[in-house]
C-alpha positions in Angstrom: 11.4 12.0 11.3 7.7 11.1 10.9 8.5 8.0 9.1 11.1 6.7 11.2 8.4 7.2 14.1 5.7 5.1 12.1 9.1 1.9 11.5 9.3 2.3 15.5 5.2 2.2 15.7 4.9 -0.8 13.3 7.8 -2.8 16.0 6.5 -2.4 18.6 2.7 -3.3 17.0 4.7 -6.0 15.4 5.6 -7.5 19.1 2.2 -7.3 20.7 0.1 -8.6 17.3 2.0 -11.8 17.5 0.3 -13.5 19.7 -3.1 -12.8 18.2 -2.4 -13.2 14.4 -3.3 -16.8 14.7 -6.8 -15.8 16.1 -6.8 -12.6 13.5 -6.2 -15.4 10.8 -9.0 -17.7 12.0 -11.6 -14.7 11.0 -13.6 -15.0 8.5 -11.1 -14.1 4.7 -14.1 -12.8 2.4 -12.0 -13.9 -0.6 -12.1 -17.5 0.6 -15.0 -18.5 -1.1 -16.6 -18.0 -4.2 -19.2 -15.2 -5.5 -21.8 -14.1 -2.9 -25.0 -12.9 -4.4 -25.7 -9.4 -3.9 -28.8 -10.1 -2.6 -27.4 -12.0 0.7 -28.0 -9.8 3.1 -26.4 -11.6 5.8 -23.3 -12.6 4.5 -22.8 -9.4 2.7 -23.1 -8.0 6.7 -20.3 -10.2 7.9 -17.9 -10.3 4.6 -17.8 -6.3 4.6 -16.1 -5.2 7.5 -13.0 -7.0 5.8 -13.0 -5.1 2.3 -11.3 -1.9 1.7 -14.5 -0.1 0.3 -16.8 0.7 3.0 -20.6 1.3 2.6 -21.8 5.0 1.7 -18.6 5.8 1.2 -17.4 8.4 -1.7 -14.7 7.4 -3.9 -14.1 7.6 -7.9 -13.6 6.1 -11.1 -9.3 5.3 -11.7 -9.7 3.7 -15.1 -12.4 4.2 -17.5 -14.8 1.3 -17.3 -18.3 -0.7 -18.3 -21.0 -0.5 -15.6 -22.5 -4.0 -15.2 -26.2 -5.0 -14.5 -25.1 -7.9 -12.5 -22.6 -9.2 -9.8 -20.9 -11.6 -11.8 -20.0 -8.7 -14.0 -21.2 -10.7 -17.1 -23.9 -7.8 -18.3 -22.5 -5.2 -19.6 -24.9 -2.1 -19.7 -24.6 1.1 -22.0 -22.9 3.2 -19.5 -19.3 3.9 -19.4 -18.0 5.4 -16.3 -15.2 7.4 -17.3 -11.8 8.1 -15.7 -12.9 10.3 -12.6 -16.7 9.7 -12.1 -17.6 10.3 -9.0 -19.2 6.7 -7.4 -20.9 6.1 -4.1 -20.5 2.7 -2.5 -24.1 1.0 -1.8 -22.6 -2.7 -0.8 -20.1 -5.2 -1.3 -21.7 -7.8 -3.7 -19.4 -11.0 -3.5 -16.4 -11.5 -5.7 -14.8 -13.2 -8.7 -12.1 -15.2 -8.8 -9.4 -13.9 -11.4 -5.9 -15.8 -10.7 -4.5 -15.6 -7.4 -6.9 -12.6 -6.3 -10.8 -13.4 -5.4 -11.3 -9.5 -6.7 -14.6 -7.9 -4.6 -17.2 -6.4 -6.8 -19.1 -3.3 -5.4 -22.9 -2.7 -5.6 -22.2 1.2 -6.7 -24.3 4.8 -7.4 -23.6 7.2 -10.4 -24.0 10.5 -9.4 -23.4 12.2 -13.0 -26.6 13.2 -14.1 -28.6 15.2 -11.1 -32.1 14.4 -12.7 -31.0 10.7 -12.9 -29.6 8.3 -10.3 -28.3 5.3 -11.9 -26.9 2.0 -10.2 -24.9 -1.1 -11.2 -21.6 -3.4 -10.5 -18.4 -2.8 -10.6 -14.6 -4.3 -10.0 -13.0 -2.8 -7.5 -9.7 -2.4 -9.3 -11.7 0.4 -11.3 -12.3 2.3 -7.6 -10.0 4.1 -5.9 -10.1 2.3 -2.3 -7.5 5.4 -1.1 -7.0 8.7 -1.4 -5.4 11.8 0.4 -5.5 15.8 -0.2 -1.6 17.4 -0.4 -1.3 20.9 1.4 -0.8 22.4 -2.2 -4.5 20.8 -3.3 -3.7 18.1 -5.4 -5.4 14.8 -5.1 -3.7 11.8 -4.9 -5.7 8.4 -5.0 -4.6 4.8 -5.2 -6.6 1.3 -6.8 -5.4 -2.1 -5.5 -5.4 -4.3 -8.4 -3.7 -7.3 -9.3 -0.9 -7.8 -12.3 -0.5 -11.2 -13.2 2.6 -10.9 -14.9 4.2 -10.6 -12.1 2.4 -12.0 -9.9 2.0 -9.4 -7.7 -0.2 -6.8 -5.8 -0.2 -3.1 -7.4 -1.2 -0.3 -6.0 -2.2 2.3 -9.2 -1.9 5.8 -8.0 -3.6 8.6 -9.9 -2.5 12.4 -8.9 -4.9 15.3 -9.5 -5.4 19.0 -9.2 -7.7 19.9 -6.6 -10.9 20.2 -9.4 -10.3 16.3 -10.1 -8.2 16.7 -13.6 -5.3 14.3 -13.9 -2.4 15.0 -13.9 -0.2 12.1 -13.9 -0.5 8.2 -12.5 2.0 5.8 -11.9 2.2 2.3 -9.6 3.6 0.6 -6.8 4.5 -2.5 -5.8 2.2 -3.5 -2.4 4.1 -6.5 -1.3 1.0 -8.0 -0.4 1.6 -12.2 0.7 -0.3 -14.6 -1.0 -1.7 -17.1 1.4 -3.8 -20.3 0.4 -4.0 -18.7 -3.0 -5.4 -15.6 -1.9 -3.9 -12.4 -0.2 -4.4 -10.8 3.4 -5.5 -7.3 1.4 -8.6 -7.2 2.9 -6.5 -6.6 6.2 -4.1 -4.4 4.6 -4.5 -0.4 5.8 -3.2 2.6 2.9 -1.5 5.7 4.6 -0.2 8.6 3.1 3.1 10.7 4.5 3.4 14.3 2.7 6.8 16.0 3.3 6.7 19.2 4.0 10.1 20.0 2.4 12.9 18.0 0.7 15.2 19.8 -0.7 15.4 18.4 -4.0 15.9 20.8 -7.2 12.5 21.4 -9.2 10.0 19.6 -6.5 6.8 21.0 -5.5 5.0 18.2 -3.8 6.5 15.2 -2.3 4.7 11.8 -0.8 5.0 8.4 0.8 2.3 5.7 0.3 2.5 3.0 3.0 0.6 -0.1 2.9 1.3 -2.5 5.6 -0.2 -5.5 7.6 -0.2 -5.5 11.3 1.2 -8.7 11.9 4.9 -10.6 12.4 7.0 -11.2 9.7 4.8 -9.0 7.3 6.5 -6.5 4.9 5.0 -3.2 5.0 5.6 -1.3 2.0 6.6 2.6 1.4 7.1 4.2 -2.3 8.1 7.7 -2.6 6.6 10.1 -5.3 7.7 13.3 -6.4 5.9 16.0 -8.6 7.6 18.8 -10.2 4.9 20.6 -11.9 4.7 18.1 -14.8 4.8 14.5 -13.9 4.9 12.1 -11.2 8.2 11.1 -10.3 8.5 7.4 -8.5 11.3 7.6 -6.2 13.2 5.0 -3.9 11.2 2.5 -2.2 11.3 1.7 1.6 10.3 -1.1 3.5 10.7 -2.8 7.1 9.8 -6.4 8.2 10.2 -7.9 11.5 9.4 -10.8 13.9 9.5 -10.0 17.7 12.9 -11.5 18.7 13.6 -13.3 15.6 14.7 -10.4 13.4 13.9 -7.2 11.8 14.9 -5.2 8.5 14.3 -1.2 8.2 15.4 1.8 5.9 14.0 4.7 5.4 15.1 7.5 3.1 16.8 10.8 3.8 16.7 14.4 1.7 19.0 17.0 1.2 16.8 19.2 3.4 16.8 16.4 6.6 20.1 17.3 9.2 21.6 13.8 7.9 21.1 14.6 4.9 23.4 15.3 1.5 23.2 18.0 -0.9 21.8 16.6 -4.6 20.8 13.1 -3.2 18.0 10.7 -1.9 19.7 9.2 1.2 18.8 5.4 1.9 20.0 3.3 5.4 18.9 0.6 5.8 19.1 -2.0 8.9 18.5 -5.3 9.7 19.2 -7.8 12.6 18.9 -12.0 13.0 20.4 -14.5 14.7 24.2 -15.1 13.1 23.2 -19.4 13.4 20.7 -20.0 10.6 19.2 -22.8 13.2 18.1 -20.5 15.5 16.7 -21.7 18.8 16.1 -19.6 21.4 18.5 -19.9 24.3 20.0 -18.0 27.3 22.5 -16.5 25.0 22.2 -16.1 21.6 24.2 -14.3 18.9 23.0 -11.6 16.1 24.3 -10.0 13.1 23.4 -6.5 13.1 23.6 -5.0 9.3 24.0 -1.3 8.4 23.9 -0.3 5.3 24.3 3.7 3.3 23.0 4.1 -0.5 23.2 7.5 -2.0 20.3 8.0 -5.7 21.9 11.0 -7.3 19.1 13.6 -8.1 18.3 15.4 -10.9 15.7 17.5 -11.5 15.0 16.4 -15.2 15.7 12.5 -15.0 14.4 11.8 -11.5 17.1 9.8 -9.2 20.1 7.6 -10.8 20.9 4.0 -9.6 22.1 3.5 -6.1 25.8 3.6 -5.1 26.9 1.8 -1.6 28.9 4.4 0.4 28.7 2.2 3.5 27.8 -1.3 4.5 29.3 -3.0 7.6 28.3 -6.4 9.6 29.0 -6.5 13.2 27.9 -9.4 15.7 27.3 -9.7 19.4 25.6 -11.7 22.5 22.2 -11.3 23.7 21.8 -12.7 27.2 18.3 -13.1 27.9 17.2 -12.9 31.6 14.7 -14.3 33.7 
């Protein structure tokens, strides 16, 4: 219920932040240009109310890592920060451009060693830039980093026991766009959405990460992870895209333990709407197709969810008269 509450949030967002993404998207993009030097006060002002990692801020080491004398990250130092450290962020330093993602690099504070403060630079792909507590204690944090492969945004998320071990990781895909060569990620907000209960054999904690961009015709993103006391199971993804009047797609998923629910499965529906003419224009009276569709992910408590299977998918179309 909670998520289909945020799809209904994100629409009606979606209708009022249309207007104003053209003057959003005028602001200042701190990946747009090159490496800032640390030392530039001023820009560094401007540039960092647009990353993820705020100054001051607490967060931790995702991937074990060098620790770098300079901004450029082209000093190593002797220190390797490993898997976990505990990192406070002093300021955003610039960035480097890497492929299709101007990555920000983080003036940072080791807190390790009590008798000895140590600073340097890091990537933030090495930082979480998210993380959330689960009612049972665990720990769940998430990196944004980049995989070229594929061209895509990830988001690496690292689950932990509430004194910081690891317990397992896995990823997600973000569905970040990639505009003029560089993404809107510095715009992007992380959310997490616990379930209280599911109903699914063998599962002790369940979660949705969102990540999402307050704008028309920008997917937001929602992957489902399940622990069952030994690993991290990925589950279904969800997502919903819309453009006031234009069209919209949603789905959202459904457990045994939900009143539309089905014993033994991961529910999907999905729904989407557009105009039936592919040369839409606006008029007095339009027509839409309006898409429905039912996938059912047959659970099991060893192997995680199975492939798909379509138990409903229907089309309908009708007339919307628009009214002065």
């Amino acid at each position: 219920m909670k998520k289909n509450l945020l799809y209904i949030c994100i629409l009606l967002v979606c209708i009022s932040s249309c207007s104003d993404k053209n003057s959003e998207k005028k602001a200042k993009d701190s990946t747009s240009a090159s490496n800032t030097k640390a030392d530039d006060d001023e820009a560094n002002y401007i540039e960092f109310s647009q990353t993820i990692l705020k100054a001051n801020e607490q967060s931790i080491i995702t991937e074990e890592t060098v620790l770098y004398s300079d901004s450029f990250l082209t000093k190593p130092t002797k220190t390797t920060l490993p898997e976990g450290e505990i990192v406070t962020i002093k300021k955003y330093s610039g960035k480097l451009r890497n492929g299709n993602w101007a990555e920000p690099v983080y003036y940072i504070q080791i807190h390790s060693n009590e008798n000895y403060i140590s600073y340097g630079y890091i990537a933030q792909s090495k930082i979480a830039c998210f993380n959330d507590t689960l009612s049972s204690g665990n720990l769940v944090y998430m990196t944004l980093d980049y995989d070229h492969e594929i061209d895509h945004f990830m988001g690496k998320v690292l689950m932990t026991d509430h004194k910081g071990k690891p317990l397992d990781r896995k990823s997600m895909d973000l569905h970040i766009f990639i505009e003029d060569e560089v993404p809107h990620s510095f715009y992007y907000y992380f959310a997490l959405f616990e379930h209280e209960k599911t109903g699914l054999d063998g599962i002790t904690d369940a979660f949705n990460i969102h990540a999402g961009y307050d704008a028309c015709g920008y997917p937001s993103a929602d992957q489902l992870f399940l622990w069952n006391g030994n690993k991290l199971i990925a589950g279904p993804s969800s997502s919903s895209v819309a453009d006031a009047d234009v069209f919209y797609s949603f789905s959202s998923l459904l457990f045994p333990s939900d009143s539309l629910g089905k014993q033994g499965y991961i529910t999907e529906i999905i729904t989407s709407e557009e105009p039936a003419n592919s040369e839409y224009e606006e008029s007095d009276s339009t027509e839409y197709r309006k898409d429905s569709t039912v996938i059912l992910y047959k659970w099991n408590k060893d192997e995680g969810y199975a492939n798909g299977d379509t138990v409903v998918k229907t089309t309908k179309t009708y007339i919307r008269t628009y009214q002065e």
